[in-house]
C-alpha positions in Angstrom: 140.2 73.2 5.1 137.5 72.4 2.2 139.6 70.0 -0.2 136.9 67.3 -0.7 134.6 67.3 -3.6 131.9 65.1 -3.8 130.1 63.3 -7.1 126.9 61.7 -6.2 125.4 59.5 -8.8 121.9 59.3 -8.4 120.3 56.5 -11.1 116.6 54.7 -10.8 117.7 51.7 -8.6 120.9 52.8 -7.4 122.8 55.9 -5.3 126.7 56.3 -5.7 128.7 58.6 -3.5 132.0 59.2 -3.5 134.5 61.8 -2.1 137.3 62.7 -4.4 140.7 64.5 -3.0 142.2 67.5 -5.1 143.9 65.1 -7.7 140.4 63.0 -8.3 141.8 60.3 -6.6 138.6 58.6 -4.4 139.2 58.5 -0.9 136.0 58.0 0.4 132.2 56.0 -1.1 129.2 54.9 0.1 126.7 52.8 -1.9 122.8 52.4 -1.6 119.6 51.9 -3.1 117.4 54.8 -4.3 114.1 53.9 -3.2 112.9 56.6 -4.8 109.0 55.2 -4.2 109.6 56.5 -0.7 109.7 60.1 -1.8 111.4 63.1 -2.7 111.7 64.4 0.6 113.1 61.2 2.0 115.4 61.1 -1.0 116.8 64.1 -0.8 117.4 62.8 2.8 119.2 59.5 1.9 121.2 61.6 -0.5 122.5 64.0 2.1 123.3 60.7 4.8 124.9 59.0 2.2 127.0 61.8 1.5 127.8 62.1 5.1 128.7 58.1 4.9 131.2 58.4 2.4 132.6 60.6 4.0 133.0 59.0 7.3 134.7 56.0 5.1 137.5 59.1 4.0 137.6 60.1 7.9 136.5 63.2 7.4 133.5 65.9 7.8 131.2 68.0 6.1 133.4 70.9 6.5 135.8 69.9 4.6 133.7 70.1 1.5 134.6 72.1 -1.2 131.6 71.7 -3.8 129.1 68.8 -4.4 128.5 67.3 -8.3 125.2 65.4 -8.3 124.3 63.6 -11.7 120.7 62.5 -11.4 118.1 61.5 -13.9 115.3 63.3 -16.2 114.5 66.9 -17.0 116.3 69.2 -15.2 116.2 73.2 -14.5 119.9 73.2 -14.7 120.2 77.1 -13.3 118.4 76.3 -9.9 119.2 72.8 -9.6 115.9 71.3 -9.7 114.5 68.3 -10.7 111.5 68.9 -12.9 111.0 65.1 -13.7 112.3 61.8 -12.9 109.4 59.2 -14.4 111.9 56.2 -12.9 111.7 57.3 -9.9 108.3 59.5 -9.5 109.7 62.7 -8.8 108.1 66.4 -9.9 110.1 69.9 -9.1 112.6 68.9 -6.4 114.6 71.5 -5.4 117.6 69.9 -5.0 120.3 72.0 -5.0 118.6 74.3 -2.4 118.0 71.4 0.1 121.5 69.9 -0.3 123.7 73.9 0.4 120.8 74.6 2.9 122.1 71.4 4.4 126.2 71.3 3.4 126.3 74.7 3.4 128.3 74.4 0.1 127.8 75.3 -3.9 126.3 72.5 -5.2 125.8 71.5 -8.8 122.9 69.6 -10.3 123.2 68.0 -13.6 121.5 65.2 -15.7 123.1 61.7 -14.5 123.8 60.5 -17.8 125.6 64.1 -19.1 127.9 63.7 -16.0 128.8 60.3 -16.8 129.7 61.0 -20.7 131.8 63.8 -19.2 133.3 61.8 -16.8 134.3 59.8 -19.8 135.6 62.9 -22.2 137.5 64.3 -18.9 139.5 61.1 -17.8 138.1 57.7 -19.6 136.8 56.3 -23.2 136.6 59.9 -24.7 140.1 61.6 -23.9 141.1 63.8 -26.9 137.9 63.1 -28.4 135.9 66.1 -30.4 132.9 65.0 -29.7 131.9 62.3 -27.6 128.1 61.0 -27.5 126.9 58.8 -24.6 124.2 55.9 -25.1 123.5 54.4 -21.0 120.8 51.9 -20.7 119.8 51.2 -17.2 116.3 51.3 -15.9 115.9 54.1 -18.7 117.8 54.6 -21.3 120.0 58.4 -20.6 122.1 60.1 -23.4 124.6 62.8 -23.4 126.8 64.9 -25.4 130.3 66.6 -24.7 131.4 68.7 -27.5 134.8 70.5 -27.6 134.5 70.2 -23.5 131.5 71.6 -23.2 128.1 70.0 -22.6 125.4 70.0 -25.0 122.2 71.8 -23.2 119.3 73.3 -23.7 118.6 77.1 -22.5 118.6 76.3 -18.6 117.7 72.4 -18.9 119.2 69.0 -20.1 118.6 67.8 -23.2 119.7 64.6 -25.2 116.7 62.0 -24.1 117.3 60.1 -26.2 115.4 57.0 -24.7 111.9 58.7 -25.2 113.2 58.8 -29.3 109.6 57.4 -30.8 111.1 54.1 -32.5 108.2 51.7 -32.6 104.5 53.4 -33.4 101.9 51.9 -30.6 104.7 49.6 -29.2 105.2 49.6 -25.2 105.3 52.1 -23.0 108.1 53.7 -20.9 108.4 55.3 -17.9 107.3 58.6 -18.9 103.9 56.8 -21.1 105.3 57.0 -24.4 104.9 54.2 -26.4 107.2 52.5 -28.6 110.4 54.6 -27.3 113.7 53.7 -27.3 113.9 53.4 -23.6 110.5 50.9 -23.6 112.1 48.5 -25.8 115.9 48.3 -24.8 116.2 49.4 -21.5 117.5 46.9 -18.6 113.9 47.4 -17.2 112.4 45.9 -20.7 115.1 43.0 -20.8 114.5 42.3 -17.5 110.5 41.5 -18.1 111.2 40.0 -21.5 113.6 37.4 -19.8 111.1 37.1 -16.7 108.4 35.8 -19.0 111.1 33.3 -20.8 111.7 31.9 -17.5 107.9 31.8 -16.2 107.2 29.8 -20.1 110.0 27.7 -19.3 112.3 29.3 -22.3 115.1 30.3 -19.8 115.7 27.4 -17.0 118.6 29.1 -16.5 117.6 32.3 -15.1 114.9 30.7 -13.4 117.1 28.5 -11.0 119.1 31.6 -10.3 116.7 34.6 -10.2 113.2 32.9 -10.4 110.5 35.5 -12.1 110.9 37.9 -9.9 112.3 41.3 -11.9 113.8 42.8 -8.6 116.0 39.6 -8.9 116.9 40.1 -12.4 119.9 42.1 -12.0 122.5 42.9 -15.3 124.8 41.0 -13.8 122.1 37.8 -13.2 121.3 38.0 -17.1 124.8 37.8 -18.2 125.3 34.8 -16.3 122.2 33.1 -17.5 123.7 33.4 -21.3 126.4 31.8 -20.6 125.4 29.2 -19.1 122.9 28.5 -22.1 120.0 30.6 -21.7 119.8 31.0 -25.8 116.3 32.9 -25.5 117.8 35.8 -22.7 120.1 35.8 -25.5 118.2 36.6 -27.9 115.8 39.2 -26.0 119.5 41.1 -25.3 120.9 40.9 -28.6 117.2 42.7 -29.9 117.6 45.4 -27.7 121.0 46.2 -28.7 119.5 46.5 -32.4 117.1 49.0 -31.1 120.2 50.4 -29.2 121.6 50.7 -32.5 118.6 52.7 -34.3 119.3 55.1 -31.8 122.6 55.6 -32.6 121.9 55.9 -36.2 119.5 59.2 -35.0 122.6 60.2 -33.2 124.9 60.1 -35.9 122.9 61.9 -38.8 122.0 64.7 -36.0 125.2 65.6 -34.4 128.1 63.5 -36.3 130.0 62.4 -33.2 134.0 61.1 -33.1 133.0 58.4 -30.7 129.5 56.9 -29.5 130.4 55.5 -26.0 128.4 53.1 -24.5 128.1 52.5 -20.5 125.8 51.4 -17.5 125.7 48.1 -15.4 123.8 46.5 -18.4 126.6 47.3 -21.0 129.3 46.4 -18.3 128.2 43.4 -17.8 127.7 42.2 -21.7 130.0 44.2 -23.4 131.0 42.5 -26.2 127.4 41.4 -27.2 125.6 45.0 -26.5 129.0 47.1 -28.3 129.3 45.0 -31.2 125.2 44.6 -31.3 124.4 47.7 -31.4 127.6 49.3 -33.8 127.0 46.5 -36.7 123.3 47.6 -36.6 123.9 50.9 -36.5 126.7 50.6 -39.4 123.5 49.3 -41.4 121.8 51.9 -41.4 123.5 55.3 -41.1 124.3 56.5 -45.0 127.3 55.3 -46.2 129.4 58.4 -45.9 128.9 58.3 -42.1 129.9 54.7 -41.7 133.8 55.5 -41.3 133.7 58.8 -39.1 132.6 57.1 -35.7 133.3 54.5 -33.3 131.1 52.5 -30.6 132.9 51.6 -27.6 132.2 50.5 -24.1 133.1 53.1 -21.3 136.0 52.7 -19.2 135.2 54.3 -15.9 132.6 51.3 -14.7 130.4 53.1 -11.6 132.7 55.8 -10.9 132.1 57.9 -14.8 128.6 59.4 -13.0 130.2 60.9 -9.9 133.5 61.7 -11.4 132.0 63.5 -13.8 129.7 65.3 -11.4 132.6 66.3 -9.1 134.9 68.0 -12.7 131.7 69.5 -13.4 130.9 71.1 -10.2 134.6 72.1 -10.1 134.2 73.9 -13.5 130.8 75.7 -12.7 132.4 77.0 -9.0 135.4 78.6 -10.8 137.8 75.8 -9.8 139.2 74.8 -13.0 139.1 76.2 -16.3 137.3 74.3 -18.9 138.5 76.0 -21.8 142.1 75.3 -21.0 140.9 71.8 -20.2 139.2 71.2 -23.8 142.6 73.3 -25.5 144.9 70.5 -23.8 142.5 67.6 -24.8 142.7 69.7 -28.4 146.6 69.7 -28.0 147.1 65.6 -26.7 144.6 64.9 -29.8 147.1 66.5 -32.2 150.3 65.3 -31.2 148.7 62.0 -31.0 147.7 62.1 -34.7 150.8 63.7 -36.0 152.5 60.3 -34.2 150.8 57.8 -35.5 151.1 59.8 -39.4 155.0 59.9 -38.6 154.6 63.1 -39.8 157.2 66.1 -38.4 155.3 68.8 -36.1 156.0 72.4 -37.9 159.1 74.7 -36.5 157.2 77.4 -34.8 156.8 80.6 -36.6 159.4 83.2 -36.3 
């Protein structure tokens, strides 16, 4: 009996598997680190025993699994399921999809990480009911996405919405892909992470340096939160500047494609929401033209590590013919209206006759 679908999440630094049942309730996970320096082909190889892992924690097999839902980062040939390009983690034109049915002997489903994760969002977390829903994730890149009326926003047969290689400071740093003075070079975790390194190497951020030394593999989201508040004014101030630049971005976002709501998610934003959120929406409130300034909101996302691979596993439900996303989007459509017509007081109309 195949009744298991599978979401892998599959970031820069860290590999998320979990098994869901028919209902999307998790019955099974299995958590490790990319190490995507060792390869492609030993990727692809951690991602299929990892897969296998999670699914020992569920007591169960690889027979019993319906589709698999793999969100993963970079360019993508969405139609073959290949990777063209992942600069964070080095890899060129893996065929992905192919290795992992070759393997499972299952339809597998490759999408951009970050596109699953917004639609994870839209399907079941921050977005519900929403129109459109634009997502803003800063990790060890910076990923966007866009879900509108149900249905992601895409290019012909590849991902689109990069928005952390938008061009934001001329001849500033450069990111993972050698662009220089991009969104993702100058508020990424990867970019706070060496800012607040050097503050604890000049002595700026004692902090930090008792906790994670100088070392950026120590420097974890979770290691710069703490190191705030427990006085670290300078890591502060390198996080609050990145969440302005967070905010530029989603002034581009807004003028382009005039989203309901702008979520915000990723280990860095769940581990400082209040300062990144609120950050990056005042700066952003600045800037867009006045008559935009009341159609959006910015809000952290609600799913924590599970928004990737649950949106992986809808998705690769939807593209096998499992569940119909139009009568999906048409009862999001429908829970949006009766909500508004609620909170207005005002009576639904009598049917027509």
């Amino acid at each position: 009996m195949r009744d298991i679908t599978i979401g892998c999440d599959l970031g820069g630094t860290k590999l998320l598997v979990v098994a869901f049942d028919e209902q999307y309730r998790p019955i099974g996970r299995a958590r490790k680190k990319t190490k995507g320096h060792e390869g492609a082909e030993a990727g692809l190889k951690r991602i299929g025993d990892t897969i296998v892992e999670a699914l020992e924690t569920a007591g169960a097999g690889p027979e019993r699994i319906r589709v698999i839902g793999v969100g993963c980062p970079g360019p993508l040939d969405l139609d073959k399921g290949i990777v063209h390009e992942a600069p964070n983690l080095g890899w060129r034109n893996v065929p992905m999809k192919q290795v992992l049915e070759t393997r499972f002997g299952c339809p597998v489903t490759v999408a951009n990480d970050v596109d699953m994760g917004v639609f994870g969002e839209w399907r079941f977390g921050a977005g519900k009911r929403e129109r459109c829903v634009v997502g803003i994730f800063p990790g060890t890149g910076i990923g966007g996405g866009c879900v509108y009326e149900g249905k992601i926003l895409r290019g012909r047969n590849t991902s689109c919405m990069e928005i952390g290689h938008i061009p934001l400071i001329p001849g500033g740093p450069l990111d993972g892909a050698g662009n220089p003075g991009s969104l993702e070079a100058v508020a990424s975790r990867l970019r706070i992470a060496a800012e607040a390194a050097q503050a604890a190497y000049r002595g700026q951020a004692p902090a930090l340096r008792k906790k994670a030394g100088t070392d950026l593999t120590d420097i974890r989201s979770g290691v710069i939160a703490q190191a705030i508040a427990d006085g670290d004014r300078a890591v502060e101030a390198i996080v609050r500047q990145a969440a302005e630049h967070l905010g530029m971005g989603i002034v581009t976002v807004v003028h382009l494609l005039a989203p309901d709501l702008i979520v915000m998610g990723g280990g860095l934003v769940e581990a400082m929401p209040k300062l990144i959120v609120e950050t990056a929406a005042k700066a952003a409130a600045k800037r867009v033209l006045p008559s935009y300034r009341q159609t959006f909101k910015v809000v952290a996302a609600e799913l924590g590590d599970d928004a990737t691979a649950m949106g992986a596993a809808s998705w690769a439900r939807q593209c096998a013919g499992l569940e119909d996303p139009l009568r999906i989007a048409a009862d999001a459509t429908a829970s949006r209206s009766a909500e508004t017509v609620a909170a207005s007081g005002t009576p639904r109309p009598e049917p027509a006759k």
